[in-house]
C-alpha positions as CSV (number, residue, x, y, z in Angstrom):
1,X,-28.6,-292.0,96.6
2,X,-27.9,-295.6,97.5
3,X,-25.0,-296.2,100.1
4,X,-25.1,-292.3,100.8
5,X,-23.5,-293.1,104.4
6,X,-20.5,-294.5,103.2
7,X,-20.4,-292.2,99.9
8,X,-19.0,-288.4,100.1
9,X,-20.4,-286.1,97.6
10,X,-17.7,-283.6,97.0
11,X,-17.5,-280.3,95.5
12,X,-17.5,-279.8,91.3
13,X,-14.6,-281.3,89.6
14,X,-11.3,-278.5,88.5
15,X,-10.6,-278.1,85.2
16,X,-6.9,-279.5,85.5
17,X,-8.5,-282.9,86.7
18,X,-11.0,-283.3,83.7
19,X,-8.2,-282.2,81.2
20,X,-6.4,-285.8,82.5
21,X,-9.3,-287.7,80.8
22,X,-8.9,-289.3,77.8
23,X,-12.2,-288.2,76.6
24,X,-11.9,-284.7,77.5
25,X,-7.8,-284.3,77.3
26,X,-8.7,-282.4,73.6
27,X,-11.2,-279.8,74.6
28,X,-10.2,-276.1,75.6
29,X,-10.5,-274.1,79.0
30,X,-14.1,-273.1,77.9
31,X,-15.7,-276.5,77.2
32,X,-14.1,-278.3,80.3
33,X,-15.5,-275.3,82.6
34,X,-18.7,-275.8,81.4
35,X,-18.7,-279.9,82.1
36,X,-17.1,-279.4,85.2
37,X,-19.7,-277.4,86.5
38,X,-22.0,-280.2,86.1
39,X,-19.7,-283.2,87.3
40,X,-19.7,-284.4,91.1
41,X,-17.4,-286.8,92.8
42,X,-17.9,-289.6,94.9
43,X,-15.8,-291.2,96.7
44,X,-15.9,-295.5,97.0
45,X,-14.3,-298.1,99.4
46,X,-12.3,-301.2,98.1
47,X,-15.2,-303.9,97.0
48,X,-17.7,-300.8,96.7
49,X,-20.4,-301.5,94.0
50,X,-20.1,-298.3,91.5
51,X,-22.6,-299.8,89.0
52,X,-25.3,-302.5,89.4
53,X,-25.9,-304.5,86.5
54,X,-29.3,-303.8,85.1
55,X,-29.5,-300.8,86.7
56,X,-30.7,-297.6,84.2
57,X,-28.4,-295.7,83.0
58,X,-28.0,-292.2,84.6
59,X,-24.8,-291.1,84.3
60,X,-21.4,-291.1,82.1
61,X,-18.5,-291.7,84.5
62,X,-15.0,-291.0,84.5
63,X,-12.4,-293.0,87.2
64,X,-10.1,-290.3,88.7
65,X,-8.2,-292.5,90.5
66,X,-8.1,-295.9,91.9
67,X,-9.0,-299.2,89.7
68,X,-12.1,-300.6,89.0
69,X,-13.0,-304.2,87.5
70,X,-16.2,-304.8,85.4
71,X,-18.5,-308.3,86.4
72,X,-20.7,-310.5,84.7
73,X,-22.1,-313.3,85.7
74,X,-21.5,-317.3,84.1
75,X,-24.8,-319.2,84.0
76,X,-23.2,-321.1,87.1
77,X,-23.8,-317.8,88.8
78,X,-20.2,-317.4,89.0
79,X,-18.2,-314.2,88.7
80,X,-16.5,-313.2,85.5
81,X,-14.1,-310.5,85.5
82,X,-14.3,-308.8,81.8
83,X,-11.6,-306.7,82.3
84,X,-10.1,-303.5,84.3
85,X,-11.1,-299.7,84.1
86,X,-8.0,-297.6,85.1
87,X,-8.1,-293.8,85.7
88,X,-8.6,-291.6,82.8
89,X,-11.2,-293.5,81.3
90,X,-15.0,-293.0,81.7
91,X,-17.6,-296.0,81.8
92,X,-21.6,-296.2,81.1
93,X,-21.1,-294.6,77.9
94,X,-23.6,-297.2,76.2
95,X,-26.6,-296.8,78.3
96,X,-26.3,-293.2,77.8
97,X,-26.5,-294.0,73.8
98,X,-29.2,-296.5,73.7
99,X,-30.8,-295.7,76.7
100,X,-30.8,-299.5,77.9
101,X,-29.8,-300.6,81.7
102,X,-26.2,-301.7,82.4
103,X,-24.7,-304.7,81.1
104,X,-22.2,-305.4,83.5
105,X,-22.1,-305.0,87.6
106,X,-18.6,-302.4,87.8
107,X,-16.7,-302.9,91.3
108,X,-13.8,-301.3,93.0
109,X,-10.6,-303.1,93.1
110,X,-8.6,-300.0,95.2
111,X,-10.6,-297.3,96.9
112,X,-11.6,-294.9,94.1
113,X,-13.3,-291.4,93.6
114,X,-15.5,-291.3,90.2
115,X,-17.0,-288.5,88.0
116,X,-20.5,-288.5,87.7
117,X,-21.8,-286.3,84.5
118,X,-25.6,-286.5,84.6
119,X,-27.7,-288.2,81.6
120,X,-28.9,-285.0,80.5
121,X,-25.4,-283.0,80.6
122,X,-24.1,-286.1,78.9
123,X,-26.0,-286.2,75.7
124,X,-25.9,-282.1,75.2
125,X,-22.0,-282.3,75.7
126,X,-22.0,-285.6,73.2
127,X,-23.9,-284.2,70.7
128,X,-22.8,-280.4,70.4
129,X,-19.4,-281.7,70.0
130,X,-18.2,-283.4,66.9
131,X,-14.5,-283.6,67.7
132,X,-15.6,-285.6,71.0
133,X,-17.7,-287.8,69.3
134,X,-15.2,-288.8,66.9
135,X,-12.8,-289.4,69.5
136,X,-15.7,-291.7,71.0
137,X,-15.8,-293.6,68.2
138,X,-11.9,-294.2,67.9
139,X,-11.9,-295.4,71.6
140,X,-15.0,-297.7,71.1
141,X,-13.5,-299.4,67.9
142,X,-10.2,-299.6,70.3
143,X,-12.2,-301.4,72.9
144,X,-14.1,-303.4,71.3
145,X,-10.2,-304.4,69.5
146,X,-8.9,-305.1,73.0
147,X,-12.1,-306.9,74.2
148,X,-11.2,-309.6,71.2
149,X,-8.3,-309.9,72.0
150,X,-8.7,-310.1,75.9
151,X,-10.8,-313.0,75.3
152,X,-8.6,-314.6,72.8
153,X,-6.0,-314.9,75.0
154,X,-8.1,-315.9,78.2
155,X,-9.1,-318.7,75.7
156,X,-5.9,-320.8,76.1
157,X,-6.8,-323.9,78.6
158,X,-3.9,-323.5,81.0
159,X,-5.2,-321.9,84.0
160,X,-1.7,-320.5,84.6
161,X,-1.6,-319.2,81.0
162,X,-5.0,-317.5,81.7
163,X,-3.3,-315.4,85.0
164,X,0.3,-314.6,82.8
165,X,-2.4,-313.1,79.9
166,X,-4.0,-311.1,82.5
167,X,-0.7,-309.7,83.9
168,X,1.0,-309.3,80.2
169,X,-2.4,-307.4,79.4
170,X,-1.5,-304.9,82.6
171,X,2.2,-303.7,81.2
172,X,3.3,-300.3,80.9
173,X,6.0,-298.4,80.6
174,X,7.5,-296.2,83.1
175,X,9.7,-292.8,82.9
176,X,13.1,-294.6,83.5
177,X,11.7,-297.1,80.3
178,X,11.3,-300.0,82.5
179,X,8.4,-302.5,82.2
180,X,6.5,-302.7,85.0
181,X,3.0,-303.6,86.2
182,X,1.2,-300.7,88.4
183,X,-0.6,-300.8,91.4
184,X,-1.3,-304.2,90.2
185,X,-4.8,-305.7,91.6
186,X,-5.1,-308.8,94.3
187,X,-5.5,-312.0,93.9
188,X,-9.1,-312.4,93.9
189,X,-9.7,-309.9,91.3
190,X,-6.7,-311.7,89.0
191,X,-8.5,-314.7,89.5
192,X,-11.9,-313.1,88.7
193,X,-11.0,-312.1,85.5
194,X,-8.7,-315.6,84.7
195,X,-11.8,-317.5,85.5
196,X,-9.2,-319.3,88.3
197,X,-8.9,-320.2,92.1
198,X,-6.9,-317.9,93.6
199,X,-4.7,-320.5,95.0
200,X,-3.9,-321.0,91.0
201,X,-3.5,-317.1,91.0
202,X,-0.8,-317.1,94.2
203,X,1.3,-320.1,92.7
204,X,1.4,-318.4,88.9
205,X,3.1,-315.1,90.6
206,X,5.6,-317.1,92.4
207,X,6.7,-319.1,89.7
208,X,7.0,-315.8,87.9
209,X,9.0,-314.3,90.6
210,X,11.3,-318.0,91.1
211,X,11.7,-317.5,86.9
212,X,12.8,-314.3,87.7
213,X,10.4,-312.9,85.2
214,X,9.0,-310.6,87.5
215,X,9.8,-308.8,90.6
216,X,7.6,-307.1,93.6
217,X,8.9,-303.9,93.9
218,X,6.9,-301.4,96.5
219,X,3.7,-301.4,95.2
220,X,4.0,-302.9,92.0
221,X,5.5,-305.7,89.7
222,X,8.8,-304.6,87.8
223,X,8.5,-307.2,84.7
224,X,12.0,-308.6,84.0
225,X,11.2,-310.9,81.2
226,X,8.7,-309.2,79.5
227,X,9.1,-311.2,76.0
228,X,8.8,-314.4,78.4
229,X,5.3,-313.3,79.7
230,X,3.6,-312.8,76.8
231,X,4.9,-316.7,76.0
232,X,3.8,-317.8,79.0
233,X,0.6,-316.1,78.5
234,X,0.1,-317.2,75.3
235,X,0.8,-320.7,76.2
236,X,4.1,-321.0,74.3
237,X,5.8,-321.2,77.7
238,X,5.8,-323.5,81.1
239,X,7.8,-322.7,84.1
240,X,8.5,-325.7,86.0
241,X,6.5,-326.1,89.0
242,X,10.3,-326.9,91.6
243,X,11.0,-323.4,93.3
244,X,13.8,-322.0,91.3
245,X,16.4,-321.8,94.0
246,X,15.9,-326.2,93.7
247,X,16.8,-326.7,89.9
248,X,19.5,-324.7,90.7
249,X,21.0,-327.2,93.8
250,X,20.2,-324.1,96.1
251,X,17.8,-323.3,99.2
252,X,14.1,-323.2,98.5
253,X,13.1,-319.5,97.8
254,X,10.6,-318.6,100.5
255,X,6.9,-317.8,99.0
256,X,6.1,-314.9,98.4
257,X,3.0,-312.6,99.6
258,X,1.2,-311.5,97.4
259,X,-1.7,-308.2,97.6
């Protein structure tokens, strides 16, 4: 096992933590006893490697906490951020299908601890269970959706407008019905997946926050606007580049630190 110093294997998973997996979330006491006796834990640090690309595929993975980001590669030898894998979904699904190596390099953003189900245990519990599979098949036609989409919208050519799509792509909901943006990743990775310096990155979020369209709130982004960030994001909207607290005939806000 690569990295096995700074890796802790852990003891098999509980039931009650596979049952939070969107995969798994449908299957009764019995089934998820069974996987779980076959599923160990690893633990990874911030900028860990989870998944090399090229690498075979061994294992079908589930993210039980933290956030990981999935790389590629531009033929600059750049890094391309395709997108975000946030806990309660599973990853390396296709090389247990087809059997080919890894398309993507996956990396943490946060520390994470990841699921590993085995190739074998993998295709016996895909194939025995139909109601799985089709649930499979919902989320890959769901991905594959969002993927479009993604791309669409990191196809507009203002480099700003590619960091408000990747933010607007982020919101959620909260209990209190608030629209916020959680545990939101740093700059680098923003700027990874924006195809953007991160300077670029640093003075979108500030122009957000002197637009009052967003606000840092411990830990997260609470989204003010949210109607103005998906304009923004789509291109339909430009903040002006004078600090907020200047149009108005006021002090300069201070800038902001970002994660």
């Amino acid at each position: 096992m690569s990295d096995s110093h700074r890796h802790r294997a852990a003891n098999q998973i509980s039931v009650e933590v596979l049952r939070r997996q969107r995969l798994l979330s449908s299957l009764d006491d019995n089934a998820l006893s069974d996987i779980a006796a076959h599923v160990r834990t690893r633990q990874f640090k911030r900028r860990d490697v989870v998944v090399n690309r090229g690498a075979p595929g061994t294992a079908l993975m589930f993210l039980l906490s933290g956030r990981l980001q999935q790389i590629s590669f531009n033929e600059d030898g750049r890094e391309v951020g395709l997108g975000f894998i946030e806990p309660g979904e599973y990853f390396g699904l296709l090389s247990i299908i087809d059997g080919h190596p890894q398309t993507v390099s996956i990396v943490t953003v946060t520390d994470a601890l990841v699921g590993f189900l085995d190739r074998d245990h993998a295709e016996r519990f895909l194939l025995r269970s139909v109601e799985v599979t089709y649930l499979l098949l919902c989320q890959l036609c769901e991905s594959i959706r969002q993927g479009f989409d993604d791309r669409s919208k990191l196809g507009v050519t203002s480099a700003r407008a590619r960091v408000y799509a990747v933010l607007a792509s982020m919101i959620t909901m909260s209990r209190d019905g608030i629209a916020t943006i959680e545990k939101p990743p740093n700059q680098r990775a923003i700027a990874i997946t924006a195809t953007v310096s991160r300077e670029t990155v640093s003075r979108a979020l500030n122009l957000l926050v002197d637009n009052q369209i967003i606000r840092k709130d411990r830990g997260r982004y609470l989204v003010l606007d949210e109607q103005a960030l998906h304009r923004a994001a789509r291109g339909e909207l430009e903040f002006n580049d004078l600090r907020a607290g200047e149009t108005r005939g006021e002090e300069p806000a201070t800038e902001v630190v970002w994660f």
